[in-house]
N, CA, C and O atoms as CSV, one atom per row, in Angstrom:
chain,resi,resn,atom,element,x,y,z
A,1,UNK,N,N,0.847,-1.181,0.000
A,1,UNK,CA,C,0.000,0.000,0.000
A,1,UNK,C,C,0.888,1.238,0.000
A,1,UNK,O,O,1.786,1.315,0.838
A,2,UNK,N,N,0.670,2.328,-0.993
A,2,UNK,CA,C,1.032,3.693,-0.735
A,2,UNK,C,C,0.689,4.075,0.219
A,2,UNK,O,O,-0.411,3.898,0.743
A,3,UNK,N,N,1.936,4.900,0.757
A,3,UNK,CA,C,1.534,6.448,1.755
A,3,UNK,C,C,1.338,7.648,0.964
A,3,UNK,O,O,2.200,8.478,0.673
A,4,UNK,N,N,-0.149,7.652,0.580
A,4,UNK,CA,C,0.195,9.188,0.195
A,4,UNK,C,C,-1.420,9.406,0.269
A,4,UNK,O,O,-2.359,8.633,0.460
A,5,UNK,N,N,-1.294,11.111,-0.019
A,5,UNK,CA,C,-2.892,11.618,0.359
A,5,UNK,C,C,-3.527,11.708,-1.149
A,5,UNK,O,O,-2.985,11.960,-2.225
A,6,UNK,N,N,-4.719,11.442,-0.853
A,6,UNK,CA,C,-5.688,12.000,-2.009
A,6,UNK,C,C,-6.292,13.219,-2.179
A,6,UNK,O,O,-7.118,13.703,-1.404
A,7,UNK,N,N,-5.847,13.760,-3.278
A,7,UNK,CA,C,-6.659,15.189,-3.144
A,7,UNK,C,C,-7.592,15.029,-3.685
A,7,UNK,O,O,-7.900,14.540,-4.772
A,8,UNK,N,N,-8.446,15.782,-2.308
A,8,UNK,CA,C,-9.923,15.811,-2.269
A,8,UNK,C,C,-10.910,17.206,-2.872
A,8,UNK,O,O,-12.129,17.263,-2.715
A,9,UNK,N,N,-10.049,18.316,-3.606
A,9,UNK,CA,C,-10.437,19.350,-4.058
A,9,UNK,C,C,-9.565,20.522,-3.802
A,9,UNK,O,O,-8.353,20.665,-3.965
A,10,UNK,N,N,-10.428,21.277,-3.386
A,10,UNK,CA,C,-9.612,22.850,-3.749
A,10,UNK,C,C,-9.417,23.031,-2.232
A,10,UNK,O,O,-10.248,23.648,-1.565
A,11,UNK,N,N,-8.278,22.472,-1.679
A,11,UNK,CA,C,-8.001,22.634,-0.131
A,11,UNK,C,C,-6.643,23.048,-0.324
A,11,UNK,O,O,-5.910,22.087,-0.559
A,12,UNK,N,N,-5.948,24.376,-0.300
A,12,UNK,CA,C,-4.834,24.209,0.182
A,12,UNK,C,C,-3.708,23.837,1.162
A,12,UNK,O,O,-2.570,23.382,1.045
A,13,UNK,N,N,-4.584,24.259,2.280
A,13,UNK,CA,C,-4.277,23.552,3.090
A,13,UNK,C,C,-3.554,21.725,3.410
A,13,UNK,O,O,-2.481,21.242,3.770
A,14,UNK,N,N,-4.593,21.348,3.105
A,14,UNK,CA,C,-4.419,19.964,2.436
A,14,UNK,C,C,-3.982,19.645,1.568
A,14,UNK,O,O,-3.536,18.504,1.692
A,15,UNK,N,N,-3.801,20.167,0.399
A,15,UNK,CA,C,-2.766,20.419,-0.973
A,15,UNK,C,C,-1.292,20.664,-0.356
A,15,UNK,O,O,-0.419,20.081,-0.997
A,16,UNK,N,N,-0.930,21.250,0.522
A,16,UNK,CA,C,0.609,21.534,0.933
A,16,UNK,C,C,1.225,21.109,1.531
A,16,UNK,O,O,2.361,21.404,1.905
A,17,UNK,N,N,0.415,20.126,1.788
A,17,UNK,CA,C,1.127,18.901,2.856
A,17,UNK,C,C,2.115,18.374,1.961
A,17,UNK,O,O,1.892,18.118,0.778
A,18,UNK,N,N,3.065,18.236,2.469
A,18,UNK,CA,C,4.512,16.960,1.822
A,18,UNK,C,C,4.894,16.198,3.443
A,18,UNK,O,O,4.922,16.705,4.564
A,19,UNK,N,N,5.088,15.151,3.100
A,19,UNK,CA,C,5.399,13.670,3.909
A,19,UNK,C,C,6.968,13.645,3.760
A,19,UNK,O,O,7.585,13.265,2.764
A,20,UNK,N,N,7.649,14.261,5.280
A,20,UNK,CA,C,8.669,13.411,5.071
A,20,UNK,C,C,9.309,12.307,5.651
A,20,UNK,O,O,8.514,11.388,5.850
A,21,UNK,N,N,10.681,12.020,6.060
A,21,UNK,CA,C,10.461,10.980,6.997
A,21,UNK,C,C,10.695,11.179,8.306
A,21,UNK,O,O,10.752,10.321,9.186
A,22,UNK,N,N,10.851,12.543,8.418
A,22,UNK,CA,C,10.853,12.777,10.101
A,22,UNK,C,C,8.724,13.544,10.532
A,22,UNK,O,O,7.986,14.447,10.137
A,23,UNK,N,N,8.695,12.365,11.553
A,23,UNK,CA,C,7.251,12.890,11.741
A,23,UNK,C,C,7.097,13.822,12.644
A,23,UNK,O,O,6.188,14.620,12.873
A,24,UNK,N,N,8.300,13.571,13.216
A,24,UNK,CA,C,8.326,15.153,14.485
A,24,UNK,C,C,7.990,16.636,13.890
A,24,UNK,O,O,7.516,17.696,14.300
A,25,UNK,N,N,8.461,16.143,12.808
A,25,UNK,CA,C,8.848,17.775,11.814
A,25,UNK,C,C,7.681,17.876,11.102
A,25,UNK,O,O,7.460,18.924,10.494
A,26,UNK,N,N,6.664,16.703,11.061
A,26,UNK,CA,C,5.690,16.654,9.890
A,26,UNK,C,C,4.535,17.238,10.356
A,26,UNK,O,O,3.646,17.782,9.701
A,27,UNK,N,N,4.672,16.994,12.151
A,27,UNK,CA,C,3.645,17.023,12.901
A,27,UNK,C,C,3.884,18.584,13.361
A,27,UNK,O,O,2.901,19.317,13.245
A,28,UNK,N,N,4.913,19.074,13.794
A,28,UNK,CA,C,5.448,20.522,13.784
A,28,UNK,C,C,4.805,21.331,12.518
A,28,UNK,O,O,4.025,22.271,12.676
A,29,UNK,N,N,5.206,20.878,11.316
A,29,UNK,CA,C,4.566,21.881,10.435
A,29,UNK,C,C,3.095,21.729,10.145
A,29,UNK,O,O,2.575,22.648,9.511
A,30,UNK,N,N,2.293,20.642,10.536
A,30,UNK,CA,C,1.065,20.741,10.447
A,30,UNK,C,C,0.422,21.718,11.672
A,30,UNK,O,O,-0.671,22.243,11.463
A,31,UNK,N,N,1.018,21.914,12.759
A,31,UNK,CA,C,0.271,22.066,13.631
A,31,UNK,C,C,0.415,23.675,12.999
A,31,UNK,O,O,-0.509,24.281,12.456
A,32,UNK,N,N,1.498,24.085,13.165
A,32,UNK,CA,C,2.149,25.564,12.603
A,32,UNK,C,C,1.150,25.842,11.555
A,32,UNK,O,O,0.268,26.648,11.849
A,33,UNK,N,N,1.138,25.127,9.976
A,33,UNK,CA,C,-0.240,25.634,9.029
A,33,UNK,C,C,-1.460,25.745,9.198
A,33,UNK,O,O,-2.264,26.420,8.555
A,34,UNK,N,N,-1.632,25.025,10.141
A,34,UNK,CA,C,-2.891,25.109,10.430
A,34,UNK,C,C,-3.288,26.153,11.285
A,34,UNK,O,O,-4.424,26.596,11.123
A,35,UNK,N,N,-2.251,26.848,12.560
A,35,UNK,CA,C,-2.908,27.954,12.688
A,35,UNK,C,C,-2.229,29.045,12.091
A,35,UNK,O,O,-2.502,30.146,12.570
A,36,UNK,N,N,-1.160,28.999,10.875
A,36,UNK,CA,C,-1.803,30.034,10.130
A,36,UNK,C,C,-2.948,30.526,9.946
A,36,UNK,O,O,-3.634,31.487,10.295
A,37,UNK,N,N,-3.015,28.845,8.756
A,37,UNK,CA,C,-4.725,29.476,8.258
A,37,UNK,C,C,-6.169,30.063,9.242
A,37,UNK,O,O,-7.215,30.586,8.859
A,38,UNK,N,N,-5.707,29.728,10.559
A,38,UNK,CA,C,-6.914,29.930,11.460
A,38,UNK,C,C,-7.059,31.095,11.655
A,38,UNK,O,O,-8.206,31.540,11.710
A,39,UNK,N,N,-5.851,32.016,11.832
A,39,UNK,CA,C,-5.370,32.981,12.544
A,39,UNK,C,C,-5.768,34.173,11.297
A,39,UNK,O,O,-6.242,35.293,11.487
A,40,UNK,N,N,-5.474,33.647,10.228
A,40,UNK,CA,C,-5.834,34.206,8.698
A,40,UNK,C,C,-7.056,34.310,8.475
A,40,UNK,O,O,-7.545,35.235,7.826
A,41,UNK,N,N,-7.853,33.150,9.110
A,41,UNK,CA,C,-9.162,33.302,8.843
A,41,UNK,C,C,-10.366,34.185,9.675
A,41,UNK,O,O,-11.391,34.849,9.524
A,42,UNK,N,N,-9.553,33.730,10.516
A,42,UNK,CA,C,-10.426,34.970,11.924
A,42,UNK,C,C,-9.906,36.725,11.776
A,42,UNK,O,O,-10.447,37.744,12.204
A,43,UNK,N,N,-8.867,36.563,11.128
A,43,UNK,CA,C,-8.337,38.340,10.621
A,43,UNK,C,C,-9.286,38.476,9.649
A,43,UNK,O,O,-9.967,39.487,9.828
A,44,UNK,N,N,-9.654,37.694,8.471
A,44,UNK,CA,C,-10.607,38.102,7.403
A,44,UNK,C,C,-11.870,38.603,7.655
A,44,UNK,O,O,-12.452,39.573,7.168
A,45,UNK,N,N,-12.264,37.654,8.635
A,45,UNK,CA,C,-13.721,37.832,9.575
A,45,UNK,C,C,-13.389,38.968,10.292
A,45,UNK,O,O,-13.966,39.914,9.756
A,46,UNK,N,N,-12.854,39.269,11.075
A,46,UNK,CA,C,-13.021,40.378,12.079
A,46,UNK,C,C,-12.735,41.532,11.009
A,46,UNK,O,O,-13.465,42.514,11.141
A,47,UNK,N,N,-11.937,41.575,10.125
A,47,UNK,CA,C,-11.642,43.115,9.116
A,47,UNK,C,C,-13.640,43.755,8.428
A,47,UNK,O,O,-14.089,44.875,8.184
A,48,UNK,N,N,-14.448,41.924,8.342
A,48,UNK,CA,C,-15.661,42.211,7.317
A,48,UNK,C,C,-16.619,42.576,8.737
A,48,UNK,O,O,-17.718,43.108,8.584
A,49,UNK,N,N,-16.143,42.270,10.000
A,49,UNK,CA,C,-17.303,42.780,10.930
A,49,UNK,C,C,-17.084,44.202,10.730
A,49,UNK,O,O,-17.879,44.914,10.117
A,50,UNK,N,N,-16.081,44.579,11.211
A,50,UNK,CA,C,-15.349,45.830,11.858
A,50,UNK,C,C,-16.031,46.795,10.859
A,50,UNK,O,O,-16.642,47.756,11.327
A,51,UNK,N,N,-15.955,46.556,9.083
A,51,UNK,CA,C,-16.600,47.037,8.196
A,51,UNK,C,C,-18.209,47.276,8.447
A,51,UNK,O,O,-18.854,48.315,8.589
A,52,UNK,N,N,-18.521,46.153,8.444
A,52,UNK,CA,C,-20.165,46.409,8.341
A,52,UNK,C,C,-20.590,46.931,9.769
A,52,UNK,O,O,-21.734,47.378,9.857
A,53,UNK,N,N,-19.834,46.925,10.839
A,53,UNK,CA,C,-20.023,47.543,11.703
A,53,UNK,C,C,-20.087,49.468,11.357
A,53,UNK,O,O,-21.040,50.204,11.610
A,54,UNK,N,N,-19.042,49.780,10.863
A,54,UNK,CA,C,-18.897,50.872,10.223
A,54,UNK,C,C,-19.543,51.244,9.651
A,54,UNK,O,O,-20.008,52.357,9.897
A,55,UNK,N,N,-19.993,50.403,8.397
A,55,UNK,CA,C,-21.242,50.605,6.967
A,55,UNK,C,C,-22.417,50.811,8.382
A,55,UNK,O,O,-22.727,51.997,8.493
A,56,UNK,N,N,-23.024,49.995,9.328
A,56,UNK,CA,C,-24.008,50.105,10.038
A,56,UNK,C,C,-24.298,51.355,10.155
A,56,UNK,O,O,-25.238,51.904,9.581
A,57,UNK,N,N,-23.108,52.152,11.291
A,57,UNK,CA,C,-23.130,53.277,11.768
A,57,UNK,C,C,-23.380,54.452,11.038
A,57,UNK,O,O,-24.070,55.402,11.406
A,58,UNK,N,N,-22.556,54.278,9.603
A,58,UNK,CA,C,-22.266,55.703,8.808
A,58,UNK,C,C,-23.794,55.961,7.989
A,58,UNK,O,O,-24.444,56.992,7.814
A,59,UNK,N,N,-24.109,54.108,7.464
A,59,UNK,CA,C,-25.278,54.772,6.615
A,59,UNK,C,C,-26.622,54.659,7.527
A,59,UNK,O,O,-27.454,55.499,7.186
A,60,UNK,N,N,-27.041,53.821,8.612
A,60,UNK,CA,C,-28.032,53.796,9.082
A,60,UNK,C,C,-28.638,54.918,10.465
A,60,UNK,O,O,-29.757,55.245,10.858
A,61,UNK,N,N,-27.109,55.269,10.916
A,61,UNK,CA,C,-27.306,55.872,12.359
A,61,UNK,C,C,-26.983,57.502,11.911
A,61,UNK,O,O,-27.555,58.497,12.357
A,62,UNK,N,N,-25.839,57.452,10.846
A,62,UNK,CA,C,-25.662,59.021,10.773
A,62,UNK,C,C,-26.655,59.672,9.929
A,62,UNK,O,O,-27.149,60.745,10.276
A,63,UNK,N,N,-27.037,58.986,8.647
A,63,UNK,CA,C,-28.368,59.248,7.865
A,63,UNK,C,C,-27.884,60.565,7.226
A,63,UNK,O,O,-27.950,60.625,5.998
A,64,UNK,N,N,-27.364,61.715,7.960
A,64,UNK,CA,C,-27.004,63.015,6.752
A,64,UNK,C,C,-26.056,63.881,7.635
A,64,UNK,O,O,-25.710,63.489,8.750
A,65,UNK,N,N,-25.757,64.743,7.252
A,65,UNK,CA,C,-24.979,65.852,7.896
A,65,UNK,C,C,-25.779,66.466,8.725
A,65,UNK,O,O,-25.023,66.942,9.572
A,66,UNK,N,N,-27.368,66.874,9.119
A,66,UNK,CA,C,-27.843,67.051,9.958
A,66,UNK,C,C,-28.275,66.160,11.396
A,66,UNK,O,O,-28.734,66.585,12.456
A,67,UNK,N,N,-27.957,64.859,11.004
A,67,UNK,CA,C,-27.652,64.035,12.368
A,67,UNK,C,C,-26.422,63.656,12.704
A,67,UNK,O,O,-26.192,62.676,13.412
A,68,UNK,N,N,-25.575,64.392,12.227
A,68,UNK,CA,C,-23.674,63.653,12.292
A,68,UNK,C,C,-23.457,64.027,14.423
A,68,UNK,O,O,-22.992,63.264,15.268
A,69,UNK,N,N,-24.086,65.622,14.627
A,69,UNK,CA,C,-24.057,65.223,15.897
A,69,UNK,C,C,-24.117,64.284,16.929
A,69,UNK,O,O,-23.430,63.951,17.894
A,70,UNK,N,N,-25.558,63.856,16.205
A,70,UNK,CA,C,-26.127,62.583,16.862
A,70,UNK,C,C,-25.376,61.456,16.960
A,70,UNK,O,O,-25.459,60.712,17.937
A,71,UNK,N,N,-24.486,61.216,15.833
A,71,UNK,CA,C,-24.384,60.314,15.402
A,71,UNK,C,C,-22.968,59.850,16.122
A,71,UNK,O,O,-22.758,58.712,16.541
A,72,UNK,N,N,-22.006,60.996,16.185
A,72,UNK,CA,C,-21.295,61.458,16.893
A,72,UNK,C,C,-21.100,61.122,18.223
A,72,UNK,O,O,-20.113,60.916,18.930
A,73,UNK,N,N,-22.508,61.122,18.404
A,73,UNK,CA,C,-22.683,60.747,20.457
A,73,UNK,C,C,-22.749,59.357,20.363
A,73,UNK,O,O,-22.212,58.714,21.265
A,74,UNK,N,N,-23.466,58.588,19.177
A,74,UNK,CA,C,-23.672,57.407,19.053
A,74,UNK,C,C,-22.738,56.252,19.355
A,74,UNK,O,O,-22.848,55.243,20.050
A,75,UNK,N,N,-21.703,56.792,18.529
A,75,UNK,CA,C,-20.084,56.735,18.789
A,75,UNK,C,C,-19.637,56.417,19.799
A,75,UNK,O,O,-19.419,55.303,20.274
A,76,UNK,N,N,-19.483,57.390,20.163
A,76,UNK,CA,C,-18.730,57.856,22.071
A,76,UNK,C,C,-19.306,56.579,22.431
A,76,UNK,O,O,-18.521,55.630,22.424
A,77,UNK,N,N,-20.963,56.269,22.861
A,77,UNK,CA,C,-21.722,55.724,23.608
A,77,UNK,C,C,-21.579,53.970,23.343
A,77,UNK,O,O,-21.534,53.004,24.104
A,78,UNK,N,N,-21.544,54.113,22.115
A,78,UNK,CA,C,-21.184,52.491,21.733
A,78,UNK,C,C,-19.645,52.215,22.152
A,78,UNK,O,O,-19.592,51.430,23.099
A,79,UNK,N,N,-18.618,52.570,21.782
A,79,UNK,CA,C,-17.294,53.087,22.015
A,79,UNK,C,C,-17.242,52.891,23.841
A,79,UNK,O,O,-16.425,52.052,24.223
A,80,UNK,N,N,-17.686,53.283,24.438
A,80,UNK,CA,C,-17.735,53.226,26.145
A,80,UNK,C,C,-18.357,52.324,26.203
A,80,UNK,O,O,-17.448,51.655,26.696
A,81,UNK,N,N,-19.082,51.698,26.147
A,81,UNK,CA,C,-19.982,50.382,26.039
A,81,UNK,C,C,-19.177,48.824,25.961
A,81,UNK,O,O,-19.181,47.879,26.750
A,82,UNK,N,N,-18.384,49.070,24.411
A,82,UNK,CA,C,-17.419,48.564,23.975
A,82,UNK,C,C,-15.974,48.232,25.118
A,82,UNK,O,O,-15.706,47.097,25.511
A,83,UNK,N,N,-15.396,49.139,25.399
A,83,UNK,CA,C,-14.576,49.117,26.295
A,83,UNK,C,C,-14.805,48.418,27.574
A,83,UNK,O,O,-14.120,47.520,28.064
A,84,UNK,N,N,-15.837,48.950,28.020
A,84,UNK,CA,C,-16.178,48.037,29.218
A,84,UNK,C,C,-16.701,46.920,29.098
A,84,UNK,O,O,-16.827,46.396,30.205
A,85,UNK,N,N,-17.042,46.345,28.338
A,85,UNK,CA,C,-17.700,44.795,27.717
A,85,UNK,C,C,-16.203,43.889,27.441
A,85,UNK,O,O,-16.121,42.667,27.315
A,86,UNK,N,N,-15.257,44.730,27.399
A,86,UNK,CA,C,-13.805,44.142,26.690
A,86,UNK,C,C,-13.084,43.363,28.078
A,86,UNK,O,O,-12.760,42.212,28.370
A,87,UNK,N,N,-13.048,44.553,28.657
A,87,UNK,CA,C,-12.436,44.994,29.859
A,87,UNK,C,C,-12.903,43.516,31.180
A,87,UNK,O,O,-12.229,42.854,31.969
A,88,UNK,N,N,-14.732,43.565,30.725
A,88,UNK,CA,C,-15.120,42.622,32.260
A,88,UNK,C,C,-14.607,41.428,31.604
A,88,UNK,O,O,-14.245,40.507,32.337
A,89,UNK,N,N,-14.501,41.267,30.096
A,89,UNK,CA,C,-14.176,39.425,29.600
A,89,UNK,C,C,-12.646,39.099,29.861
A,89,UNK,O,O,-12.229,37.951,30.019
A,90,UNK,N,N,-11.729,40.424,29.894
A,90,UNK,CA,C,-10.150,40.007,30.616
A,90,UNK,C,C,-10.609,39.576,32.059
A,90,UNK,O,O,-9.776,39.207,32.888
C-alpha cells in the first residue's frame, strides 16, 4: 500500500502537505499551518465585521450631515460600552 494523500479538491491547506520521513517535523509543520490558516481566517472575519459595523453606523445611524451630531454621540456611547464589555471578559 502507498503512503500518500488524495486530493480531495480545492483545499490548500491539504494540498501543501509533503510527507517526510521525520514525523516530528511533519507534525510541527502541520500544527504551525494550520494555525496560520486559522489565525488568517479569523483576521478576514473580524476586518468584514469591523466594516459592516462601520457601513451600520455611517449609513443607518448618521443618515445626513444634519444628524452627524447625533451620530457622533452614538459613537462615544457604543465606544464606552465597547470598552467596558472588553475589559469585564479580561
Amino acid at each position: 500500500m502507498e503512503n500518500k494523500l488524495e486530493k480531495i479538491g480545492q483545499n490548500s491547506f491539504m494540498d501543501n502537505f509533503v510527507k517526510t520521513d521525520d514525523i516530528l517535523k511533519d507534525m510541527c509543520g502541520i500544527i504551525e499551518s494550520s494555525q496560520k490558516a486559522a489565525y488568517q481566517a479569523v483576521n478576514t472575519l473580524l476586518v468584514q465585521r469591523n466594516w459592516l459595523i462601520g457601513y451600520r453606523i455611517a449609513e443607518e445611524e448618521l443618515g445626513g450631515d444634519e444628524r452627524s451630531e447625533y451620530g457622533l454621540e452614538v459613537i462615544k456611547k457604543i465606544s464606552k460600552r465597547t470598552d467596558s464589555a472588553i475589559w469585564k471578559r479580561i
